[in-house]
PDB file as gemmi writes it, atoms N, CA and C in Angstrom:
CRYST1    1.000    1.000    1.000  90.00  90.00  90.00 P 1                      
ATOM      1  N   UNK A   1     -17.465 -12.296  -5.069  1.00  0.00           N  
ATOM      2  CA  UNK A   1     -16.643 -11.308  -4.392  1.00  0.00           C  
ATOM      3  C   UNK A   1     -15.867 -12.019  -3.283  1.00  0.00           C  
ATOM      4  N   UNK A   2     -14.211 -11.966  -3.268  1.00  0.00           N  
ATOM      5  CA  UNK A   2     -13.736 -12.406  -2.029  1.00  0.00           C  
ATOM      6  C   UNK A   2     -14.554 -11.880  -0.683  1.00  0.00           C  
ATOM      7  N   UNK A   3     -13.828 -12.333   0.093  1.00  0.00           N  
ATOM      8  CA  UNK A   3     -14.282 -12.111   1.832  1.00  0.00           C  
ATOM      9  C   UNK A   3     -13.018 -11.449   1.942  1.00  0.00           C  
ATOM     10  N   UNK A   4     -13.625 -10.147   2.756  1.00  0.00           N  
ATOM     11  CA  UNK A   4     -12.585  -9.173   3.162  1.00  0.00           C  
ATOM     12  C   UNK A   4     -11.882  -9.547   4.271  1.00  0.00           C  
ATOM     13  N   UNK A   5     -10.470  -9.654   4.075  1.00  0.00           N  
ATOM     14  CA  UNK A   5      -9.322  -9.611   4.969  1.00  0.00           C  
ATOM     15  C   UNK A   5      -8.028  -9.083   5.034  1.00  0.00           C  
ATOM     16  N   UNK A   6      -7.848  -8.317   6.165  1.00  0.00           N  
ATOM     17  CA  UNK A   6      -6.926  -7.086   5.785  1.00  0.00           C  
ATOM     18  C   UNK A   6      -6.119  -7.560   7.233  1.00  0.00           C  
ATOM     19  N   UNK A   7      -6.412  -8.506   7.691  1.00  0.00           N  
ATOM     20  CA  UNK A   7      -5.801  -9.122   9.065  1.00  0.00           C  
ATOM     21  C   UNK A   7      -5.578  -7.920  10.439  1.00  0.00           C  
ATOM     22  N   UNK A   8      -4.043  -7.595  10.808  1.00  0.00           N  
ATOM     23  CA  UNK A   8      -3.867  -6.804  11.609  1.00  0.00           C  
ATOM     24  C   UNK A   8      -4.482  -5.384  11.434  1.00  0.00           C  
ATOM     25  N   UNK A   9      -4.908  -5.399   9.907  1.00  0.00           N  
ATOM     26  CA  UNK A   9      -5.263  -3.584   9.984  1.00  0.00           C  
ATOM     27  C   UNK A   9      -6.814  -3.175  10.489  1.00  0.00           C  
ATOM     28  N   UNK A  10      -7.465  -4.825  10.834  1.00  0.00           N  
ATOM     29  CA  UNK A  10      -8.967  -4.361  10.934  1.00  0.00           C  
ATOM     30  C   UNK A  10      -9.042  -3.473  12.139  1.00  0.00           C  
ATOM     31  N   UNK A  11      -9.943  -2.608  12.518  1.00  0.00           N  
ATOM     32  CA  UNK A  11     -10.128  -2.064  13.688  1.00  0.00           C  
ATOM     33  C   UNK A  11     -10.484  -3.029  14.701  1.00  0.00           C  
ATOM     34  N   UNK A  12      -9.888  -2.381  15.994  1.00  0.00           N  
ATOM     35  CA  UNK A  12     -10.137  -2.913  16.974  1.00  0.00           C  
ATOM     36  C   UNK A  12     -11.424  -2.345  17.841  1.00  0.00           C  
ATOM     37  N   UNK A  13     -11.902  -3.606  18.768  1.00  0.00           N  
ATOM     38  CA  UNK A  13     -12.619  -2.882  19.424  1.00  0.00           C  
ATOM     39  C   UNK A  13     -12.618  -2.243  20.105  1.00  0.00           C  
ATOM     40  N   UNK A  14     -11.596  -1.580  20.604  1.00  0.00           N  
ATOM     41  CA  UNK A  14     -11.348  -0.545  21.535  1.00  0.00           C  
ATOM     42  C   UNK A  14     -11.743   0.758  20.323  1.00  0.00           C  
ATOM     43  N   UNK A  15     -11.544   0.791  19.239  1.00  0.00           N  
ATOM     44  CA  UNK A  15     -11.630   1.893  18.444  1.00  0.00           C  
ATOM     45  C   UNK A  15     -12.890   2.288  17.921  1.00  0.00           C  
ATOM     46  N   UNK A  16     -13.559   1.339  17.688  1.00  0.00           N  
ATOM     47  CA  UNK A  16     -14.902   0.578  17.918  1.00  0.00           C  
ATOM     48  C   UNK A  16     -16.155   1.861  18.731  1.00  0.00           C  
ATOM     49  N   UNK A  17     -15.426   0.831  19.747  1.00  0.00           N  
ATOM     50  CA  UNK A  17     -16.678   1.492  21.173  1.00  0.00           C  
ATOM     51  C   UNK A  17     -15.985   3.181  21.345  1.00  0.00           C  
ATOM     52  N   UNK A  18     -14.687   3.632  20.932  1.00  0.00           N  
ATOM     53  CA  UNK A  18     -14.480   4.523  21.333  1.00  0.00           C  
ATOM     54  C   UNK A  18     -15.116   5.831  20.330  1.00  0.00           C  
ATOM     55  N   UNK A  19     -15.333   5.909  19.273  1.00  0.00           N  
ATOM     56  CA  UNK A  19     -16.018   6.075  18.203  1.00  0.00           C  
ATOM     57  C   UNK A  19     -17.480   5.900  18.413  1.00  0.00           C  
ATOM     58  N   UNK A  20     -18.066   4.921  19.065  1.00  0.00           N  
ATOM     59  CA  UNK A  20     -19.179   5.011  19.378  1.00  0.00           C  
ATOM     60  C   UNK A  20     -19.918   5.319  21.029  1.00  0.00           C  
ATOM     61  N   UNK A  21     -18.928   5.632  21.321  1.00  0.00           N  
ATOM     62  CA  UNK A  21     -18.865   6.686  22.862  1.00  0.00           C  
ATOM     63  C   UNK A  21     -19.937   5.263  23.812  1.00  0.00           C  
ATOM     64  N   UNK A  22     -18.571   4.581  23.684  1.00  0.00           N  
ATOM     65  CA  UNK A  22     -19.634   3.127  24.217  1.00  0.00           C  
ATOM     66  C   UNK A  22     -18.736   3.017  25.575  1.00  0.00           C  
ATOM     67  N   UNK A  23     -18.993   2.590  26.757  1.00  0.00           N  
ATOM     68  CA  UNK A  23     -18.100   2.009  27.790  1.00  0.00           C  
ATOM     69  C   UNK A  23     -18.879   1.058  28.643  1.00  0.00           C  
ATOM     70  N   UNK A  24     -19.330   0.199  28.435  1.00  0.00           N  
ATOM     71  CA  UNK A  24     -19.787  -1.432  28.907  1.00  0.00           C  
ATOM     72  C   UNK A  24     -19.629  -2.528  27.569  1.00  0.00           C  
ATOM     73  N   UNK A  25     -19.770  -3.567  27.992  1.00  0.00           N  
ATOM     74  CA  UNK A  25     -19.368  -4.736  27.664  1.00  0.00           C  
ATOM     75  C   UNK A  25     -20.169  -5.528  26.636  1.00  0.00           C  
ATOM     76  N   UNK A  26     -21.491  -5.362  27.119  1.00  0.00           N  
ATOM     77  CA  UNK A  26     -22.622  -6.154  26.545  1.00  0.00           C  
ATOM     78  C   UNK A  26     -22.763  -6.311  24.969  1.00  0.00           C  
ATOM     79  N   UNK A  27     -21.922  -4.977  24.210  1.00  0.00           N  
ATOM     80  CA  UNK A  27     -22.484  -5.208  22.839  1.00  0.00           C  
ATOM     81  C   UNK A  27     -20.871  -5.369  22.039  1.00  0.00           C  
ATOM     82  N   UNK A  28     -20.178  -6.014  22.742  1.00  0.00           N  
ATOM     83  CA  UNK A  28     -18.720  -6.138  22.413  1.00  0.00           C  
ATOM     84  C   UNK A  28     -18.507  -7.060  20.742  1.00  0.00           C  
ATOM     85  N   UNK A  29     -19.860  -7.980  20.843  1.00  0.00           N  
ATOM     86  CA  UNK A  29     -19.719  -9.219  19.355  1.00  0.00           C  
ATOM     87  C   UNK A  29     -20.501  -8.416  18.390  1.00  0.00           C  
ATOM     88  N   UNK A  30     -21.213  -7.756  18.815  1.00  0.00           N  
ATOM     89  CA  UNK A  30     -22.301  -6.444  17.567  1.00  0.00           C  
ATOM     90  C   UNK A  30     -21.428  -5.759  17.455  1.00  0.00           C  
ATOM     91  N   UNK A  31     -20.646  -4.871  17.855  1.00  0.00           N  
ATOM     92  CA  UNK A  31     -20.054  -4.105  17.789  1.00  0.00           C  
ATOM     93  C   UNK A  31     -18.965  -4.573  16.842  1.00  0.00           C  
ATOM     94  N   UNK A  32     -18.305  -5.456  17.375  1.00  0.00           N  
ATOM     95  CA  UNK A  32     -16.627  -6.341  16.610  1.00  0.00           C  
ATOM     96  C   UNK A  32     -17.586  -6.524  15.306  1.00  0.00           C  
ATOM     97  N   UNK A  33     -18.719  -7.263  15.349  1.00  0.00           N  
ATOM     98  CA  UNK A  33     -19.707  -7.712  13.871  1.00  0.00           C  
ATOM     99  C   UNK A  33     -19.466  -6.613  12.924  1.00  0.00           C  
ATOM    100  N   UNK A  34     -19.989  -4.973  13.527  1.00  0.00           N  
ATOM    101  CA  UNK A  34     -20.520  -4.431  12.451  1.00  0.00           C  
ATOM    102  C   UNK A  34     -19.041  -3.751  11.970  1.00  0.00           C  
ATOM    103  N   UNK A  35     -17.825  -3.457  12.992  1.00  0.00           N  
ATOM    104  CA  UNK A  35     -16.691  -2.697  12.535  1.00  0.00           C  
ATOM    105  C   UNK A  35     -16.522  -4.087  11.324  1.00  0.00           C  
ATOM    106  N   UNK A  36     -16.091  -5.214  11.258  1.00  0.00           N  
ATOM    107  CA  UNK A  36     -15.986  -6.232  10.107  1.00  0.00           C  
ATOM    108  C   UNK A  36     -16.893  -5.981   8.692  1.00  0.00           C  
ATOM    109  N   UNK A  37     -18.166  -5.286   9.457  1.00  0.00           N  
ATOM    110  CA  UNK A  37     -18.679  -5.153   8.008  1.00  0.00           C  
ATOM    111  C   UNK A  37     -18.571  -3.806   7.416  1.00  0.00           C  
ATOM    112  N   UNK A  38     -18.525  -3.176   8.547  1.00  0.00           N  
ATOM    113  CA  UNK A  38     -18.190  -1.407   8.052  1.00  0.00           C  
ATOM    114  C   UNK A  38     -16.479  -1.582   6.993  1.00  0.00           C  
ATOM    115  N   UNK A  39     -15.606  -2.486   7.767  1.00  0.00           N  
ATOM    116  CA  UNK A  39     -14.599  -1.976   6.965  1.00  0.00           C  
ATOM    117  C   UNK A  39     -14.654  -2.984   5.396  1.00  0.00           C  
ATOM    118  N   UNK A  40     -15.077  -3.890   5.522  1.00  0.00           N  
ATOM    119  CA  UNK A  40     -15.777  -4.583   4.215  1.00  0.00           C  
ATOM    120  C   UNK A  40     -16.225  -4.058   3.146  1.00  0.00           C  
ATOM    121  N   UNK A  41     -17.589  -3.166   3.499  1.00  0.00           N  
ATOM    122  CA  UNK A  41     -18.104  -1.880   3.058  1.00  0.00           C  
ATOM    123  C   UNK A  41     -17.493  -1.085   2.110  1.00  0.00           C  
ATOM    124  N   UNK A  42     -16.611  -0.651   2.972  1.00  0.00           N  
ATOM    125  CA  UNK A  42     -15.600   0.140   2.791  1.00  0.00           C  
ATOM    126  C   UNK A  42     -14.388  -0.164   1.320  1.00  0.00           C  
ATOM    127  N   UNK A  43     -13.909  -1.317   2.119  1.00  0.00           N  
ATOM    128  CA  UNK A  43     -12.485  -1.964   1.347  1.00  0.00           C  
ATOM    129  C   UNK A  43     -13.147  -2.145  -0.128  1.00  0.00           C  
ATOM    130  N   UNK A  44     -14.253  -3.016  -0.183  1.00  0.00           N  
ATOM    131  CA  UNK A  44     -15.141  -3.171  -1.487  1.00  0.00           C  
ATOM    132  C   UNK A  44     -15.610  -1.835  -2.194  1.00  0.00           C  
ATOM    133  N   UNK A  45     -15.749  -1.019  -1.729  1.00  0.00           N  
ATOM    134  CA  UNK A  45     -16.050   0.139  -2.420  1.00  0.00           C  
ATOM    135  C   UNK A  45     -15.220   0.954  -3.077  1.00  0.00           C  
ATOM    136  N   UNK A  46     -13.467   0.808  -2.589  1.00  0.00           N  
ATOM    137  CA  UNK A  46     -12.927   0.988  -3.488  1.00  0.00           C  
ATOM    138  C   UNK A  46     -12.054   0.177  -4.925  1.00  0.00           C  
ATOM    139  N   UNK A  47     -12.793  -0.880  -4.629  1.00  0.00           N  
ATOM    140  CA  UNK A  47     -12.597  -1.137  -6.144  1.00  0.00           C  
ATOM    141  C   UNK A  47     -11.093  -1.705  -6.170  1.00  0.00           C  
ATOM    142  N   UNK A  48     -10.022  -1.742  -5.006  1.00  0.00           N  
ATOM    143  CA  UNK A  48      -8.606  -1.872  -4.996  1.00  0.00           C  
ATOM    144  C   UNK A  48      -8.611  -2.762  -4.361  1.00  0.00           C  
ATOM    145  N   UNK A  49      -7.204  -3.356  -4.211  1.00  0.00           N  
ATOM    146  CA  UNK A  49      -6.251  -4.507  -3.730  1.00  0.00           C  
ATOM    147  C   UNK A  49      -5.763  -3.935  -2.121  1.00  0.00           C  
ATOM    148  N   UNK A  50      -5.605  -4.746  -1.449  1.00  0.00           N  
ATOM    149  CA  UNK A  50      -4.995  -4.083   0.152  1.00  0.00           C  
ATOM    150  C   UNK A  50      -3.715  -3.948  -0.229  1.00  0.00           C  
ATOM    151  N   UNK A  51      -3.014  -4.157  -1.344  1.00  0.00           N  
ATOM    152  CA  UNK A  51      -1.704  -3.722  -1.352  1.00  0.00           C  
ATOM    153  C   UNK A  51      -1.782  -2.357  -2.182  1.00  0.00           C  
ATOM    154  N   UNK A  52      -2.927  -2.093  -3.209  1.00  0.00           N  
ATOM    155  CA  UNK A  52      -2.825  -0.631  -3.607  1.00  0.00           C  
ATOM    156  C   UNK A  52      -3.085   0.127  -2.778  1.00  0.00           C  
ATOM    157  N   UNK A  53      -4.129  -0.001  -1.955  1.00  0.00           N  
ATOM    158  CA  UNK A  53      -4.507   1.355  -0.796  1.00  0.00           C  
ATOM    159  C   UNK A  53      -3.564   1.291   0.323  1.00  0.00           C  
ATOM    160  N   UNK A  54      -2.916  -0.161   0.625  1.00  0.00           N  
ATOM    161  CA  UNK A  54      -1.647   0.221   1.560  1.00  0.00           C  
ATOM    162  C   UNK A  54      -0.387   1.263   0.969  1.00  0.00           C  
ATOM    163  N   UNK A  55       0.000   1.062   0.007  1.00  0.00           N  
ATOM    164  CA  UNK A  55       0.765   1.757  -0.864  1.00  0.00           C  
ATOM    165  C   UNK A  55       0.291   2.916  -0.916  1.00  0.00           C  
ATOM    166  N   UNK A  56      -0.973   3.605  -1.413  1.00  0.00           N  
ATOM    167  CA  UNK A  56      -1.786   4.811  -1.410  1.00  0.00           C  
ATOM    168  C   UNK A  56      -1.837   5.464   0.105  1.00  0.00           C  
ATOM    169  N   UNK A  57      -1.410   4.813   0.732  1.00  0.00           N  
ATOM    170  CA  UNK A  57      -1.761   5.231   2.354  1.00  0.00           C  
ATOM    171  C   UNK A  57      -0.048   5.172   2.613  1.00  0.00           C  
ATOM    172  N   UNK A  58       0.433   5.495   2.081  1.00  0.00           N  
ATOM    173  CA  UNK A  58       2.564   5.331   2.612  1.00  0.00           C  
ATOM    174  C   UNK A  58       2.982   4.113   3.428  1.00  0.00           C  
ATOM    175  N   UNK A  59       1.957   2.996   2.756  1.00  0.00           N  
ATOM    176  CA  UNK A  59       2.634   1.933   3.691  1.00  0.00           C  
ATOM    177  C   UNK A  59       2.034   1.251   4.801  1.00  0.00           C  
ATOM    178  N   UNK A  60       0.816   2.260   5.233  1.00  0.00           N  
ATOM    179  CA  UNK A  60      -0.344   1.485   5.925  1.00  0.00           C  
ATOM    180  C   UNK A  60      -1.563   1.622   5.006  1.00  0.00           C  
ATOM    181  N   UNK A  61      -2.351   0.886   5.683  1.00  0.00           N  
ATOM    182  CA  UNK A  61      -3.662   1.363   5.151  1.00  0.00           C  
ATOM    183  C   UNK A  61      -4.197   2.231   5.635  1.00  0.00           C  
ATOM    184  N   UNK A  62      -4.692   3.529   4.623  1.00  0.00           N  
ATOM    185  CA  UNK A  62      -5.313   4.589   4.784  1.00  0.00           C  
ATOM    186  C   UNK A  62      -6.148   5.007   5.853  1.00  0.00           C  
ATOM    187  N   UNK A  63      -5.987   5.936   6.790  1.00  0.00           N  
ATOM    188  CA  UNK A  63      -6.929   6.539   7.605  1.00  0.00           C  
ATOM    189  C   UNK A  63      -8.204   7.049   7.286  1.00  0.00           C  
ATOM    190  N   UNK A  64      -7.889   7.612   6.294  1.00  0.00           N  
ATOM    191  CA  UNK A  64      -8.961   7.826   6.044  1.00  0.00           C  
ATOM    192  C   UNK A  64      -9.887   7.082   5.680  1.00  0.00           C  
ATOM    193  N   UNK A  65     -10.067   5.849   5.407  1.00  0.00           N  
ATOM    194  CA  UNK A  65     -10.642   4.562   5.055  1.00  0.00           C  
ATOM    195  C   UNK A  65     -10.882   3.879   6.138  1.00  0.00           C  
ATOM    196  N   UNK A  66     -10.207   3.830   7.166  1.00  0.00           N  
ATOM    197  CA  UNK A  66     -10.670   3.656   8.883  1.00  0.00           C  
ATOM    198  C   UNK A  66     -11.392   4.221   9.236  1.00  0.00           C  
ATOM    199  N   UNK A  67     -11.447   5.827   9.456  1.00  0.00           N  
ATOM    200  CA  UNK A  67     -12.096   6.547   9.645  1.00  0.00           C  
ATOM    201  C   UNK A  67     -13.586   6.833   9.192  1.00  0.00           C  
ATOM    202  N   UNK A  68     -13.692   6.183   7.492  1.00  0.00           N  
ATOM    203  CA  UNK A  68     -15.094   5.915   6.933  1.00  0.00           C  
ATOM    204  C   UNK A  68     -15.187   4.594   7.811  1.00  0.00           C  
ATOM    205  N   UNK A  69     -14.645   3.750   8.013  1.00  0.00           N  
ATOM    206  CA  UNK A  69     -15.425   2.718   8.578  1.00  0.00           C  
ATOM    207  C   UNK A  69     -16.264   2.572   9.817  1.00  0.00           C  
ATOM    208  N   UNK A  70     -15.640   3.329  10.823  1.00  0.00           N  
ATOM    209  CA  UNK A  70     -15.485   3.969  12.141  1.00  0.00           C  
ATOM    210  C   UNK A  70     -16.741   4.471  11.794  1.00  0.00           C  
ATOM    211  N   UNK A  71     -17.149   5.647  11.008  1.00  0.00           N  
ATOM    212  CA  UNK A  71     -18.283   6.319  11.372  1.00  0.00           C  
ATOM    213  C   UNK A  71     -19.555   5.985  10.731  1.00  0.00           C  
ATOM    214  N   UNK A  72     -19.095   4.504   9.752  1.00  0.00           N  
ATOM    215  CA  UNK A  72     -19.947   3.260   9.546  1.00  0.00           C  
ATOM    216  C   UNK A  72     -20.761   2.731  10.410  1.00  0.00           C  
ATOM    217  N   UNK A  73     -19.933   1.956  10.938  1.00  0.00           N  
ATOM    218  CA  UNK A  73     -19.953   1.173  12.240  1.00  0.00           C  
ATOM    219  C   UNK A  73     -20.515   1.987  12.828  1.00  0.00           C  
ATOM    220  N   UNK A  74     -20.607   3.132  13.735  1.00  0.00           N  
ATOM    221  CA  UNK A  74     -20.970   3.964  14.619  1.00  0.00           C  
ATOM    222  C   UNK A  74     -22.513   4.330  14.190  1.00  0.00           C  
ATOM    223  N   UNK A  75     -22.596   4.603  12.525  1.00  0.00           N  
ATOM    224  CA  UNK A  75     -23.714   5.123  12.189  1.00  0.00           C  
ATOM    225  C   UNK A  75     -25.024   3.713  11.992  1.00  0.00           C  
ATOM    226  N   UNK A  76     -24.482   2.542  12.015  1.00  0.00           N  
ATOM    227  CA  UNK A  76     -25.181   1.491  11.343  1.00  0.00           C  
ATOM    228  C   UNK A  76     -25.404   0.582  12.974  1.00  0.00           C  
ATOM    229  N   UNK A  77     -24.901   1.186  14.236  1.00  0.00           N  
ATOM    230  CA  UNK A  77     -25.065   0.751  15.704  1.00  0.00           C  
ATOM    231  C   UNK A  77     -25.958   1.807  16.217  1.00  0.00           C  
ATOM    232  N   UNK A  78     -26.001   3.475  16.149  1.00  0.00           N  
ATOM    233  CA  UNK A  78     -27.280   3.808  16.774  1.00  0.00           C  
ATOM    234  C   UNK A  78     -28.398   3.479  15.852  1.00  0.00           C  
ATOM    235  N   UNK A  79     -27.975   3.404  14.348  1.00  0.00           N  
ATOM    236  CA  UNK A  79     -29.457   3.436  13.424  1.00  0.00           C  
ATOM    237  C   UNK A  79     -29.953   1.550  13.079  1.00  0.00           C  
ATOM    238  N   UNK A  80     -30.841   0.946  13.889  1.00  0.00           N  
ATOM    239  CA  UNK A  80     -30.795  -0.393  13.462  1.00  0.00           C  
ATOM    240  C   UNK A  80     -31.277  -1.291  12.175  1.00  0.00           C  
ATOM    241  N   UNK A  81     -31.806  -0.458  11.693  1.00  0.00           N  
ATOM    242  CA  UNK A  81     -32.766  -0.687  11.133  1.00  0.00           C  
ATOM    243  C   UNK A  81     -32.418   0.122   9.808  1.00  0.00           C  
ATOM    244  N   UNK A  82     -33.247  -0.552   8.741  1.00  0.00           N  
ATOM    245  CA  UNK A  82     -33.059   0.119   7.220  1.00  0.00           C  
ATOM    246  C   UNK A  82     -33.898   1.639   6.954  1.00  0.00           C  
ATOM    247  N   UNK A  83     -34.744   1.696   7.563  1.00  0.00           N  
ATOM    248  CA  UNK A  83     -35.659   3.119   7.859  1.00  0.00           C  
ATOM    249  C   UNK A  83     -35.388   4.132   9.092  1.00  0.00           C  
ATOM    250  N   UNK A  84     -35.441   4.557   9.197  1.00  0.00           N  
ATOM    251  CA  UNK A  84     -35.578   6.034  10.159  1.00  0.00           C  
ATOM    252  C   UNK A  84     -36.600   6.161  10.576  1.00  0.00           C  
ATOM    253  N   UNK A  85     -37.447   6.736  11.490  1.00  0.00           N  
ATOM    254  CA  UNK A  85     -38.514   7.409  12.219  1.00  0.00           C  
ATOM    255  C   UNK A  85     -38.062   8.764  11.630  1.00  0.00           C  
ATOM    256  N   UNK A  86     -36.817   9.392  11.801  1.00  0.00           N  
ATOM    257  CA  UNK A  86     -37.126  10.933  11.848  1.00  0.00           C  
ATOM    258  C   UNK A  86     -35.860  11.317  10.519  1.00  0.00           C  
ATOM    259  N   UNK A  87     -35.904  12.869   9.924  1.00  0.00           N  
ATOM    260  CA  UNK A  87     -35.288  12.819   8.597  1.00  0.00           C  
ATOM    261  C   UNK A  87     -34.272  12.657   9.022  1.00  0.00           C  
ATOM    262  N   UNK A  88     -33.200  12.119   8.468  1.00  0.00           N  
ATOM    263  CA  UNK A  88     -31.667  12.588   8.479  1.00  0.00           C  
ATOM    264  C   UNK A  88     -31.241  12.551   7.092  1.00  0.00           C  
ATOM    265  N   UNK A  89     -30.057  13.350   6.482  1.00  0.00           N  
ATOM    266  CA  UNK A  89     -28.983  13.557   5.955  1.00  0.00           C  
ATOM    267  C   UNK A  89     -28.004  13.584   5.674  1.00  0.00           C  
ATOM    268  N   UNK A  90     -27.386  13.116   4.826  1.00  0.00           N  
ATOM    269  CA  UNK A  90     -25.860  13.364   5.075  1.00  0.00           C  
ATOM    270  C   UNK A  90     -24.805  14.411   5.660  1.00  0.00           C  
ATOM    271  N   UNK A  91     -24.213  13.978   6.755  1.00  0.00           N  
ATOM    272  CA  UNK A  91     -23.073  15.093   6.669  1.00  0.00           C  
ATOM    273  C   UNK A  91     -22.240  15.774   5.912  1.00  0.00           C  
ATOM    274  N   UNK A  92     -21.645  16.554   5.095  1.00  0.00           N  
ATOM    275  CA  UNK A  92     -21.286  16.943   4.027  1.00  0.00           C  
ATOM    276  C   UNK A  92     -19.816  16.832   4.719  1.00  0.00           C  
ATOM    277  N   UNK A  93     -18.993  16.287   3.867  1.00  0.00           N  
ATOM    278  CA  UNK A  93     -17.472  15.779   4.508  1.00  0.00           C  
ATOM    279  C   UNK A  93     -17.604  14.626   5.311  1.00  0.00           C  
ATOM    280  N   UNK A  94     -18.834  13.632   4.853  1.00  0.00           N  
ATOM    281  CA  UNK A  94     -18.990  12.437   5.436  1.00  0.00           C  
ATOM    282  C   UNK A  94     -18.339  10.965   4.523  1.00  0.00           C  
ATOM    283  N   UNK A  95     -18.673  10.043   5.313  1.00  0.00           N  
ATOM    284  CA  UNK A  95     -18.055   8.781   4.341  1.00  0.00           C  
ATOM    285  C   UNK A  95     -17.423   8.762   2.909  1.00  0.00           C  
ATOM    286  N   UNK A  96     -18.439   9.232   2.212  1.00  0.00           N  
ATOM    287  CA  UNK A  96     -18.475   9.543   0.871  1.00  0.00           C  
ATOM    288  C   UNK A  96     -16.990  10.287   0.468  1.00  0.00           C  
ATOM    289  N   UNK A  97     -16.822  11.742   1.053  1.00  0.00           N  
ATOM    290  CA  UNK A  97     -15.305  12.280   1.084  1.00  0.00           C  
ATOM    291  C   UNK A  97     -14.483  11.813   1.405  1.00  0.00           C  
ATOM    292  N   UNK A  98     -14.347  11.274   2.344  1.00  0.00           N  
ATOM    293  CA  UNK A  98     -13.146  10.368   2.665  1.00  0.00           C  
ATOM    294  C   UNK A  98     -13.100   9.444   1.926  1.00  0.00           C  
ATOM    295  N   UNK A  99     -13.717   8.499   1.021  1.00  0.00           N  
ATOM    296  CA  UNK A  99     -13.501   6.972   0.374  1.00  0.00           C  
ATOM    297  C   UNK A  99     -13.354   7.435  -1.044  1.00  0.00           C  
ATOM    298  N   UNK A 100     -13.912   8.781  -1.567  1.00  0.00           N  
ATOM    299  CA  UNK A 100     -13.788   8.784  -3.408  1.00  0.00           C  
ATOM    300  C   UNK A 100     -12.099   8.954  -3.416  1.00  0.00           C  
ATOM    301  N   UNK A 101     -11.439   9.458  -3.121  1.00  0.00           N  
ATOM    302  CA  UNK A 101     -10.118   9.264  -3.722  1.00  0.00           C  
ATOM    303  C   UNK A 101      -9.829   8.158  -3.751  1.00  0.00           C  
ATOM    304  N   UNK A 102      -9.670   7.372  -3.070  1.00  0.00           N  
ATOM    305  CA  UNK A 102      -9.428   6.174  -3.136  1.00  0.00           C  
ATOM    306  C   UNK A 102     -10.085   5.041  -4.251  1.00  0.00           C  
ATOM    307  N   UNK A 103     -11.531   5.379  -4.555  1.00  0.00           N  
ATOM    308  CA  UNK A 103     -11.869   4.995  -5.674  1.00  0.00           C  
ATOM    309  C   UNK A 103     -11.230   4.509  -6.906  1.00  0.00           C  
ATOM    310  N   UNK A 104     -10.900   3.194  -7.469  1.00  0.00           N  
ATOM    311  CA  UNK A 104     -10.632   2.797  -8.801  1.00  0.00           C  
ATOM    312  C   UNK A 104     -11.914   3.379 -10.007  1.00  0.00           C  
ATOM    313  N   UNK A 105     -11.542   3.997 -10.779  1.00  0.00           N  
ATOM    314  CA  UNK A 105     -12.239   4.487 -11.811  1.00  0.00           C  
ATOM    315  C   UNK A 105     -12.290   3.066 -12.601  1.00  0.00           C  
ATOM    316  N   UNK A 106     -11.532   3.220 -13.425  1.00  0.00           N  
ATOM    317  CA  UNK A 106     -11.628   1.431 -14.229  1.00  0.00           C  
ATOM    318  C   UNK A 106     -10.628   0.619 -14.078  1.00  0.00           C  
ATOM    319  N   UNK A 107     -10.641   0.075 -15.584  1.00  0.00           N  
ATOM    320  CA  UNK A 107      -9.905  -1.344 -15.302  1.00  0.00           C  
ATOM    321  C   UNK A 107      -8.609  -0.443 -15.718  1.00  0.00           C  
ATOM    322  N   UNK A 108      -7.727  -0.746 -14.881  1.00  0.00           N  
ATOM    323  CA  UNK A 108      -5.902  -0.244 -15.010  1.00  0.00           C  
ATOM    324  C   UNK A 108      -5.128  -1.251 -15.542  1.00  0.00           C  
ATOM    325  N   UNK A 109      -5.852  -2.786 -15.296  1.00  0.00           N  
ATOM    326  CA  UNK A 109      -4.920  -3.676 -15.790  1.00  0.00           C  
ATOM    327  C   UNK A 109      -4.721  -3.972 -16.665  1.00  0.00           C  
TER     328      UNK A 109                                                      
END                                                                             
């Protein structure tokens, strides 16, 4: 699998910490770490080229595909760990909704 690079479109950390209702300094390289892997995550999951989902997005890349990353990142910084202590669930209109359109079904080529 390439290494994801989407250059200027990655999130910043200002978008980052703001999303994760963060305002000090200390977790600025965890933070930059996990938005890189949230949008990774992400970009790989749909199965496309940064020039199809830029195109699919009018020319940028999709918000809504930021926005799954964002609440990636956010969700994978309070939760550290692969287990939980207590239940949780999905939000319904979470990650998942936002990234299936974008989804490649098969091979188009």
């Amino acid at each position: 699998m390439a290494r994801y690079d989407i250059g200027d479109l990655s999130l910043t950390l200002e978008e980052l910490k703001r999303q994760m209702n963060v305002d000090y300094d200390d977790d600025n390289d965890y933070i930059s770490f996990l938005g890189g892997v949230a949008m990774s995550q992400i970009f790989h999951s749909t199965r496309r080229s940064v020039e199809e989902l830029t195109q699919m997005g009018g020319g940028e890349y999709p918000r809504e595909l930021r926005g799954a990353a964002l609440q990636l990142a956010a969700h994978w910084y309070r939760v550290r760990e692969a287990v939980s202590s207590s239940s949780q669930n999905p939000v319904p209109f979470g990650i998942n909704f936002l990234v299936k359109p974008f989804v490649k079904l098969g091979d188009d080529d």
